[in-house]
N, C-alpha and C positions, 0 to 999 in steps of 0.2 A: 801711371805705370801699370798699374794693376789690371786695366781697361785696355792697352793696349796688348800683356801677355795676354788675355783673356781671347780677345781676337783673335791673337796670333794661332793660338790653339784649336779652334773652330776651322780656321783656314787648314791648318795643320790636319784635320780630323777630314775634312771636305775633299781634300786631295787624298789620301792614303785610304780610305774607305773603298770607293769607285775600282783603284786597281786590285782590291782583295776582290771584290765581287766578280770575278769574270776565271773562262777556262781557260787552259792552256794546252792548244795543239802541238804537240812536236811532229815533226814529219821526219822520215827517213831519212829524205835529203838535207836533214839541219835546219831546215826552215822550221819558226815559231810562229802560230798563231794565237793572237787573244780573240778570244770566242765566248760565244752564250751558245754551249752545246743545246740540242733542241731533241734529237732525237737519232737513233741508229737503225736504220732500217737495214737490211737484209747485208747490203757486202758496201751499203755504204751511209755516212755521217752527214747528217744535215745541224746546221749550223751559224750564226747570225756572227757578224766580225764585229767585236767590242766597240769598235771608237766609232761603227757607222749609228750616224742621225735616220737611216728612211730603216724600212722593215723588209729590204731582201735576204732570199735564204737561198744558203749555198752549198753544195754537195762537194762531199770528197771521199773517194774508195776508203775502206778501211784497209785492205791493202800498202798504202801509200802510207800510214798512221803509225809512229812507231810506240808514244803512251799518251795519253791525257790526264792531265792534273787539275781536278774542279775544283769549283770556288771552296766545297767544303772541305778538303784537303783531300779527297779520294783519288787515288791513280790507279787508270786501267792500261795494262799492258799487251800491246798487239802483238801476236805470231809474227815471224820472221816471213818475207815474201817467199820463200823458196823453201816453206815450209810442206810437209807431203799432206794430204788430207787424203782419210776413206770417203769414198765414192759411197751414197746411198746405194748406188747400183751395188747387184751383190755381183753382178759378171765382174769388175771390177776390185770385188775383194775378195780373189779368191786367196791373197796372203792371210788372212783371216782366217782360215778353213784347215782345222788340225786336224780332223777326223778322216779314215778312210776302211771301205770295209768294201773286200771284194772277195770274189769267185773264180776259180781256174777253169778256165774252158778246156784248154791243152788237156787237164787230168781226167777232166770229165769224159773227152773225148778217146784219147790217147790211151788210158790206163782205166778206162771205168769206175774211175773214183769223184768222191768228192773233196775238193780244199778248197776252204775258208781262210779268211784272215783279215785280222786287224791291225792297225798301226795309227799311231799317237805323234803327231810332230808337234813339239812345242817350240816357242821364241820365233822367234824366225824361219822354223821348220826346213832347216838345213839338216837335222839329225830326227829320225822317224824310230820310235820303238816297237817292235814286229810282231806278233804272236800269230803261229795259223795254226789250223788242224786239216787232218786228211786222213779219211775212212776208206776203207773197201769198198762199192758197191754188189759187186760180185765176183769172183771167183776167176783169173787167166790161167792160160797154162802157161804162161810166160814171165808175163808184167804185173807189177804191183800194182796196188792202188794213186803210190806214189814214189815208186821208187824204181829201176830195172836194173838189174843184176848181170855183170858181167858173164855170169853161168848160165844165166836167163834158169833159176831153178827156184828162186826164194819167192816168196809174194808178202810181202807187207802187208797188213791186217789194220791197222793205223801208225799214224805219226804225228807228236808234237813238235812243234818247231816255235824258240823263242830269240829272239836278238834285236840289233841294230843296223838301220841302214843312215848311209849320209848321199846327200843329193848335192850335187857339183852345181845346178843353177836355179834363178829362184823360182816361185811359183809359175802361174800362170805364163809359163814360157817349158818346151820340150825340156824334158829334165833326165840328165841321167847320172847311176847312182849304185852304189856297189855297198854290200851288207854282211855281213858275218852274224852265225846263228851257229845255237846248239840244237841239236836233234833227236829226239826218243820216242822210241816206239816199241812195236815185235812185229816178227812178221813168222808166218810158217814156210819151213825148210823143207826142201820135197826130194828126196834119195831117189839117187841115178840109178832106174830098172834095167840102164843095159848090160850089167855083168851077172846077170843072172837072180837078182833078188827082184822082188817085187818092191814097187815106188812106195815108200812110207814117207808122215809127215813129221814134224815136230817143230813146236814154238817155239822161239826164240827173240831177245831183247833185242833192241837196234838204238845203240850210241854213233853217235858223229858229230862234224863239226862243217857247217857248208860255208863256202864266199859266194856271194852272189854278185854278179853285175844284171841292171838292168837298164831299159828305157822307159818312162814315164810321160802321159802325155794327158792334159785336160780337153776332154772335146767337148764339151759342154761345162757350164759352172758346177753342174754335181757330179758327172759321168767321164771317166778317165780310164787309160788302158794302162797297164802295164805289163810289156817283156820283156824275160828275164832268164837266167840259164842259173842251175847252183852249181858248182864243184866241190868238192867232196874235198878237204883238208884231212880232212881222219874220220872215216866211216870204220863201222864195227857189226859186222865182217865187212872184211875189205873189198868182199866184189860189186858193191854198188857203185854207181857212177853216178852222178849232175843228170838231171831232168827239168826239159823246158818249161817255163811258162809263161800262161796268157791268163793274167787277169783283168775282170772289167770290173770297175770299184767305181764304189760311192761315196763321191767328197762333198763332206758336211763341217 
């Protein structure tokens, strides 16, 4: 009796062994394979079928693979097929790319000034935080550095500008996109000589509040245009009006 539990154990032992030793493919489609994984090369799995006697090796996309469970109890778990992956190419990533720092031609041109500006898109870079600046170059009898006056009499000397814009579509596709900002500066005040006094100047603060719409466009993976128009919500004094712009920025 002894002799034959003894057997029976051994037999016992002979069969349940063999099936721990092997992998287990699950596939997408529900399908199970038993397998002697061998190795995973690049986007696909090479692999030997448990119960075959000869030594062919057989491939299958990892793709198709939804986890693997090996003989030592390890399971690896595959990406979803409709999963999105970044492109090594960077023309390709530019959802990637938060930073942008540009230049106004419009001011430079237009009003002999210089602006700058920066902006920060984080997450998904649907919402950009804005900061620029703009100096005088020189001296109009008219126009600011950045700014033109209903009276056409003020000249702006500089200006900060800080806020938020949001962009209606995603990256790497024409984008357009409307911003609200606070605005502070001075500019010098130039007294009307035609009632008989001579033209004097005097300096003065500059609060406001601008909306901006603009259009946004990538022409290259670093090199992007934007224009754009502000209006004026609450300027301080009231005769300034919204000035165009043309910036070419640099997306990093």
């Amino acid at each position: 009796m002894k002799t034959t539990m003894f057997l029976f154990l051994i037999c016992v032992l002979f069969i349940t062994l063999p099936s721990k030793a092997q992998d287990m493919i699950f596939k997408k489609n529900g399908e199970i394979i038993k397998a002697r994984v061998l190795n995973n090369i690049g986007s696909s799995l090479a692999y030997r079928r448990f119960e075959q006697k000869d030594s062919t090796t057989y491939f299958i996309i990892t793709t198709s693979i939804d986890s693997i469970i090996y003989r030592n109890g390890h399971k690896d778990i595959f990406a979803p097929v409709n999963a999105v992956y970044l492109s090594t190419d960077q023309t390709m990533n530019t959802a990637c790319r938060h930073h942008l720092i540009g230049i106004d031609l419009a001011n430079l041109l237009f009003f002999s000034g210089l602006a700058v500006s920066y902006e920060y898109l984080p997450g998904k870079a649907n919402f950009g935080f804005n900061v620029g600046y703009a100096k005088k170059l020189k001296s109009l009898p008219f126009y600011s550095a950045d700014l033109a006056s209903l009276t056409l009499n003020d000249i702006a000397d500089w200006n900060f500008r800080v806020g938020v814009n949001y962009y209606f579509f995603p990256q790497n596709t024409f984008r357009i996109g409307t911003g609200l900002h606070s605005v502070f500066g001075s500019y010098t005040g130039y007294t009307d000589p035609n009632y008989g006094n001579p033209a004097g100047t005097s300096t003065k603060n500059l609060r406001g509040l601008l909306l901006n719409g603009f259009g946004f466009y990538n022409i290259t993976k670093n090199l992007a245009i934007n224009l754009g128009v502000d209006i004026p919500l609450y300027m301080s004094p009231s005769a300034y009006i919204g000035w165009l712009q043309c910036e070419i920025m640099y997306n990093f």
